[in-house]
C-alpha positions, 0 to 999 in steps of 0.5 A: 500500500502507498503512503498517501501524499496530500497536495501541496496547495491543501498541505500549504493552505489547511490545517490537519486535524484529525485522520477519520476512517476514510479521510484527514480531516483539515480546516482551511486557514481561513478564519472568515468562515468554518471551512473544512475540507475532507480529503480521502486518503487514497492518491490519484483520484480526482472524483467521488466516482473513482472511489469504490461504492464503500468508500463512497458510503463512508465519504457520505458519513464523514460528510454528515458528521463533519456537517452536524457538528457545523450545526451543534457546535457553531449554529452555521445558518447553511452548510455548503459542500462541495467537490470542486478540482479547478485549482487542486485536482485531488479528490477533496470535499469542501464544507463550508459553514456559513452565517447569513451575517457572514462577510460574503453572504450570501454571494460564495466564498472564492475571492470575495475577501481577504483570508484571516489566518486562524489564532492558535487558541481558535485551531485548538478549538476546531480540534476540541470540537471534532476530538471524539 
């Protein structure tokens, strides 16, 4: 078995925090919105087709509970996700919390402002929230 290999540009914008069963789980380093990405710890896939029908049922379960915490833990108002590969062409799921007095809403996220880097002390809290 290979050793997974996260893309640089993930690598360099996200912050690791946890391994779940099929997928790292990161925070983008973006401090306007709760942005988390999974990432499947599978190299050279680039669409949730190219995982095996069981691994798509688990994507789908990380997926829910990434979301519900969004939900429990930070009261986001709408929880956008995506699969997106324009810039990273590795398979990686976008879920974004969003507040309807966010500084972009309700227009998407991509380009509309500078991004704020997370604080130590508010990393600590992401990995706290999605400790168990």
């Amino acid at each position: 078995m290979h050793q997974f290999i996260l893309d640089k540009k993930l690598q360099k914008d996200c912050i690791f925090i946890k391994d779940l069963e099929l997928s790292q789980l990161l925070l983008m380093n973006d401090s306007n919105y709760p942005w988390l990405i999974l990432a499947p710890r599978k190299n050279n896939l680039t669409e949730i087709i190219d995982l095996d029908q069981d691994d798509q049922i688990i994507l789908l379960s990380e997926i829910n509970y990434v979301s519900k915490i969004l939900k429990k833990h930070l009261n986001v108002d709408k929880i956008n996700i995506a699969s997106l590969g324009n810039i990273v062409s590795q398979l990686h799921i976008h879920i974004i919390g969003r507040y309807f007095n966010d500084i972009s809403y309700p227009k998407p996220i991509w380009g509309e402002v500078d991004s704020v880097e997370y604080n130590e002390i508010k990393i600590s809290n992401f990995k706290e929230i999605f400790k168990n």
